[in-house]
LORO-830689 format. One record per residue: x, y, z of N, C-alpha, C in turn; residue in three letters. Coordinates in steps of 0.02 Angstrom, whole numbers, padded with zeros to 5 digits, always signed. Example, Ala and Ser with C-alpha at 12.3 -4.5 7.8 and 13.67 -1.06 7.14 Angstrom:
+00660-00284+00390+00615-00225+00390+00660-00165+00390Ala
+00642-00112+00354+00684-00053+00357+00645+00002+00394Ser
END
This chain:
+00191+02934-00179+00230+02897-00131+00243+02826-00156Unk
+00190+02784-00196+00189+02706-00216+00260+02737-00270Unk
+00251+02768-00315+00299+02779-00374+00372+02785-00340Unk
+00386+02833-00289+00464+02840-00260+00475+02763-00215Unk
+00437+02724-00210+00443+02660-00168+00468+02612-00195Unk
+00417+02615-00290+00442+02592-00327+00518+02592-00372Unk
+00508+02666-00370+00586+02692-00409+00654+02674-00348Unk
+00653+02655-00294+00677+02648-00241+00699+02579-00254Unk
+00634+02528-00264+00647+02462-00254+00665+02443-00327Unk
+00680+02469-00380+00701+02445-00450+00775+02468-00451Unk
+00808+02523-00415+00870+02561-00424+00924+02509-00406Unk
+00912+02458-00356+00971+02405-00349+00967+02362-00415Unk
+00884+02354-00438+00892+02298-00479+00934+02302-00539Unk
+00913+02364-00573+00944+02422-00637+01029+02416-00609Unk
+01053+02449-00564+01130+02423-00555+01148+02386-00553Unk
+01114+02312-00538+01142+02266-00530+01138+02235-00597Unk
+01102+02238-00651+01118+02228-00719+01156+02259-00746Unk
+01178+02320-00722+01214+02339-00766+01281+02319-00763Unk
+01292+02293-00670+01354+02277-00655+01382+02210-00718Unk
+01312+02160-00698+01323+02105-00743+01341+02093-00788Unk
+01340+02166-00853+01352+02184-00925+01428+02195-00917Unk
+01430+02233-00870+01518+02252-00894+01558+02173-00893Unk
+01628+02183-00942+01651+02134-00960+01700+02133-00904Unk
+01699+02064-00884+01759+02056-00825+01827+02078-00835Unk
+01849+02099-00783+01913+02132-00785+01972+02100-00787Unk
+02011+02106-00845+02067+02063-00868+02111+02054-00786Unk
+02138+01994-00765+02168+01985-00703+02234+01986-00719Unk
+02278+02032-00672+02343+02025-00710+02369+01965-00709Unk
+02425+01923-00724+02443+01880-00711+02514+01872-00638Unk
+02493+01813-00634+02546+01809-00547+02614+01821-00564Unk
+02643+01843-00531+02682+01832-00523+02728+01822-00454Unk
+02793+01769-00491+02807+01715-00435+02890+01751-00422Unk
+02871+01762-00351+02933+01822-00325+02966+01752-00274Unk
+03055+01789-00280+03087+01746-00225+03072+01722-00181Unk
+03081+01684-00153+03066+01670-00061+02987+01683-00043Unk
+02935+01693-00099+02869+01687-00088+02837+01638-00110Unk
+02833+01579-00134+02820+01514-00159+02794+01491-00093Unk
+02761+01466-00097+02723+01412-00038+02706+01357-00079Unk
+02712+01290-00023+02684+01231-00042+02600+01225-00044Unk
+02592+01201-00091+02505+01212-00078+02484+01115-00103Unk
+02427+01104-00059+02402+01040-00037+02390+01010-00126Unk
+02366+01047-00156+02339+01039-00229+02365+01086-00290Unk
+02442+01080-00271+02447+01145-00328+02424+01123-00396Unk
+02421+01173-00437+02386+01171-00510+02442+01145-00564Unk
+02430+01116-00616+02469+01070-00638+02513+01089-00685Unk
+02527+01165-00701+02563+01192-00730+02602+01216-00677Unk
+02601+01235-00605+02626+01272-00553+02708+01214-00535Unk
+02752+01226-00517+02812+01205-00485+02810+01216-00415Unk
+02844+01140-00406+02834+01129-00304+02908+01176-00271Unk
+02950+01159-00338+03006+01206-00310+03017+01259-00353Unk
+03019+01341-00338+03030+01395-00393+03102+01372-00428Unk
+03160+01410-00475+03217+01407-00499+03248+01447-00452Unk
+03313+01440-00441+03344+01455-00418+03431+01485-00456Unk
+03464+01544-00450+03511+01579-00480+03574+01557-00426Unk
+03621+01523-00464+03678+01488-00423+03694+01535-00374Unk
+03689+01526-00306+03703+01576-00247+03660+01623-00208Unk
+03613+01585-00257+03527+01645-00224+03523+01711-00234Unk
+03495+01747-00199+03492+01806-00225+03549+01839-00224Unk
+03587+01835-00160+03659+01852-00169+03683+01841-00204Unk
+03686+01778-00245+03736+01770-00323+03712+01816-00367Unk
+03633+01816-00364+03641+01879-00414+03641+01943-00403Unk
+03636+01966-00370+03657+02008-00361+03724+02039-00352Unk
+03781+01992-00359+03851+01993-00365+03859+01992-00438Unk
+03812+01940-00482+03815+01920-00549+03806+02000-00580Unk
+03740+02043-00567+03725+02107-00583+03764+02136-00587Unk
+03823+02155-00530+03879+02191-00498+03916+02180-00531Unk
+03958+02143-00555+04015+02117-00622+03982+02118-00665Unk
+03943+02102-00701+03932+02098-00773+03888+02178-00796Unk
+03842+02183-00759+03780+02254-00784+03840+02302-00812Unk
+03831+02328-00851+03884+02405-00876+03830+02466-00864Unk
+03832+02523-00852+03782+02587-00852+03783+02599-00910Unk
+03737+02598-00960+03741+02659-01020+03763+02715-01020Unk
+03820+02738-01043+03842+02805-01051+03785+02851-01059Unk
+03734+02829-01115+03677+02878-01144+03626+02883-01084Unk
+03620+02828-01054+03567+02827-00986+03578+02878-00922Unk
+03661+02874-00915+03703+02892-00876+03684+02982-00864Unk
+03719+03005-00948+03724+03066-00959+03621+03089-00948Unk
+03580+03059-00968+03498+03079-00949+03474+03062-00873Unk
+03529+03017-00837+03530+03006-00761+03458+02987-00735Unk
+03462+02921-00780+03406+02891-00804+03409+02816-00736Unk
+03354+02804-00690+03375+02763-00659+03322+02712-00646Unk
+03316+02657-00629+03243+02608-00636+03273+02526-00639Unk
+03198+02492-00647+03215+02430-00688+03187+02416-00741Unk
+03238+02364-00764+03214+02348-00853+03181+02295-00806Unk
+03109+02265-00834+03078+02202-00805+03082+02157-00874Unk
+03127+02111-00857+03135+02064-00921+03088+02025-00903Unk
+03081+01945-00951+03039+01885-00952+03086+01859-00980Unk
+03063+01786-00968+03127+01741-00992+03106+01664-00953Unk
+03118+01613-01007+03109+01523-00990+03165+01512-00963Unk
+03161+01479-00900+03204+01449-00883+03199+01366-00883Unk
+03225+01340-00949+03204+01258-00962+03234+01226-00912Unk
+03217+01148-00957+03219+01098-00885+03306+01085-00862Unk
+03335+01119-00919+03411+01080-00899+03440+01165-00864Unk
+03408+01213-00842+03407+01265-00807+03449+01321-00854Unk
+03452+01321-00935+03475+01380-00983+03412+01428-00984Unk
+03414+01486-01008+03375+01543-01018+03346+01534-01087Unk
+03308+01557-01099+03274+01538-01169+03221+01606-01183Unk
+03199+01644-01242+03163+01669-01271+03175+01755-01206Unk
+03211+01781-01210+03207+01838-01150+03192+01905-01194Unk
+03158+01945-01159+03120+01984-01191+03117+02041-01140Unk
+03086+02090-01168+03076+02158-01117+03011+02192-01108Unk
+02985+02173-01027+02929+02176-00992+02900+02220-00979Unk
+02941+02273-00969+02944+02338-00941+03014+02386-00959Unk
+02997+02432-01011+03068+02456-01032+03077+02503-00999Unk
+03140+02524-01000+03165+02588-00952+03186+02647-00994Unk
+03247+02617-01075+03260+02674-01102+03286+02616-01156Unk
+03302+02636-01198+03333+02598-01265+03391+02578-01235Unk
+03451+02610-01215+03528+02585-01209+03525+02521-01161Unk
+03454+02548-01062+03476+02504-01034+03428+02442-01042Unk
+03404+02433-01089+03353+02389-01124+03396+02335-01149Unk
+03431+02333-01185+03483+02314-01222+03551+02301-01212Unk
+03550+02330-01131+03592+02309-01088+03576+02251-01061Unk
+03504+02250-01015+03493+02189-00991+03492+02142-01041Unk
+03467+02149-01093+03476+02077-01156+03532+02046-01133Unk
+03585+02082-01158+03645+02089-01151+03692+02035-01087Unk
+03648+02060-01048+03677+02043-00965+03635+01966-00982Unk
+03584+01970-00979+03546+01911-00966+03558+01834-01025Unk
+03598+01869-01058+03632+01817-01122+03697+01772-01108Unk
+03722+01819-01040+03780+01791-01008+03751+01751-00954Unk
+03710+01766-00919+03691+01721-00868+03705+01657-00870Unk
+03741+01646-00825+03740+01561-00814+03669+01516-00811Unk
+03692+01459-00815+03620+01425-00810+03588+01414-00731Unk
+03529+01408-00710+03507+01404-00662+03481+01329-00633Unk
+03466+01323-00569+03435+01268-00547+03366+01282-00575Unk
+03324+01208-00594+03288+01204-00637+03209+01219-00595Unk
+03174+01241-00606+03115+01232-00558+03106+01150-00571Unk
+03043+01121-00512+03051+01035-00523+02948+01043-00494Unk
+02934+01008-00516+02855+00995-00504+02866+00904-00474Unk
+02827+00863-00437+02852+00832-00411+02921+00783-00429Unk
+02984+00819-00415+03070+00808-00418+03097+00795-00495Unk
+03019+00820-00527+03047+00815-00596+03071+00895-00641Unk
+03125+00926-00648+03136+00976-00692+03084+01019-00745Unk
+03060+01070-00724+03022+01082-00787+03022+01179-00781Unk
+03008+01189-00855+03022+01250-00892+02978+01267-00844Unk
+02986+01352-00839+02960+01390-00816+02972+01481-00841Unk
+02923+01514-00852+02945+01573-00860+02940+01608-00797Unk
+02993+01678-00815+03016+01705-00745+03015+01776-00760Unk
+03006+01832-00730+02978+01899-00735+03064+01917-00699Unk
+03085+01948-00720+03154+01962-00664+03164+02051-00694Unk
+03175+02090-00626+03179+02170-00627+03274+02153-00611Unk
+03298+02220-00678+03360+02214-00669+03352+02292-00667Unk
+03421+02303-00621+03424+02368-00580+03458+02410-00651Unk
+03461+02471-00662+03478+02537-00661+03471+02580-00619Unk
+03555+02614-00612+03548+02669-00577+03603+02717-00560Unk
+03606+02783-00554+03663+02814-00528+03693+02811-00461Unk
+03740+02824-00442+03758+02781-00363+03724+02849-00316Unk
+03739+02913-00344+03705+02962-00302+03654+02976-00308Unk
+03599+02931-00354+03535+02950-00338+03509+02882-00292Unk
+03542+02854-00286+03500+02816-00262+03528+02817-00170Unk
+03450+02810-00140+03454+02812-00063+03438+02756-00059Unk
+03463+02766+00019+03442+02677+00066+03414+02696+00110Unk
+03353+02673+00131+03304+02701+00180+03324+02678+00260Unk
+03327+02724+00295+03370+02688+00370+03306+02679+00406Unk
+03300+02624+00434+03273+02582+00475+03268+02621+00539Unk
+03226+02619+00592+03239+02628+00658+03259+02587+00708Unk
+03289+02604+00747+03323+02559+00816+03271+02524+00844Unk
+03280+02463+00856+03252+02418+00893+03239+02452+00960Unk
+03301+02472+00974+03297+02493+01059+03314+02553+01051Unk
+03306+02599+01108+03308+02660+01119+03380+02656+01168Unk
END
C-alpha cells in the first residue's frame, strides 16, 4: 500500500519534468488583418498605431482584384480554386517591396499574383506615432471559378 502511495505521489512529479523537457512550441507569428488593429495603451515598438491602408479600402481592392487578376487558363482547365497568400513591405512612402509567396496554390496562379501585386498602386503608409513606417503585410489573393464558388445565405432577421 506505502509503494502504490508512493508511485501515486511521484507520477505528477515524473510528468511534470517531462513536460519541462519538451522544447517550446514555435508560436506562429500574428498576423495583422483589416479592420482588426486596436489601439493599445503600450504598443510594442516595432507595432504601428495606424495599419496601411489600399486606396479605397477594402473595396478598392477588391475592385483593384476585379480588373487586373486574369484566371490561369492552366488553373482554369484543373478548376483549381483558393488563395495565393502573398507577403510583401509596404515602405514608408507606401510602394510594395520584396513580395513573395506565403502560401502557394498552383504555379500559373502563383505567378499571377506576382504579377497582379507588381501593378498595385502604392498604399497609405502604416504611421507609428504620425510618423510613416515599413511594414510587412500577409495579403490572401482570391482564385476561383465563378461556378464553384458559393455565397452562404444568411438568415432573416425577422420571420
Amino acid at each position: 500500500m506505502k509503494h502504490l502511495f508512493f508511485i501515486l505521489l511521484l507520477l505528477p512529479l515524473g510528468l511534470a519534468e517531462a513536460w519541462a523537457q519538451q522544447p517550446a512550441s514555435a508560436k506562429k507569428p500574428v498576423e495583422l488583418k483589416a479592420g482588426r488593429m486596436q489601439a493599445q495603451a503600450k504598443p510594442a515598438a516595432n507595432r504601428p498605431d495606424v495599419p496601411p491602408q489600399f486606396p479605397g479600402g477594402a473595396k478598392g481592392l477588391n475592385q483593384f482584384f476585379q480588373q487586373h487578376l486574369k484566371y490561369p487558363e492552366a488553373a482554369s482547365v484543373k478548376q483549381i480554386s483558393g488563395h495565393v497568400v502573398m507577403t510583401f513591405t509596404i515602405e514608408a512612402d507606401g510602394h510594395l517591396t520584396n513580395p513573395s509567396v506565403a502560401q502557394p496554390l498552383s504555379p500559373e496562379c502563383d505567378t499571377e499574383a506576382l504579377r497582379v501585386l507588381g501593378q498595385m498602386p502604392a498604399w497609405k503608409p502604416a504611421t507609428r506615432k504620425g510618423q510613416p513606417v515599413p511594414i510587412q503585410v500577409r495579403l490572401p489573393v482570391p482564385f476561383g471559378v465563378s461556378e464553384g464558388l458559393q455565397v452562404e445565405q444568411g438568415k432573416p432577421k425577422f420571420d
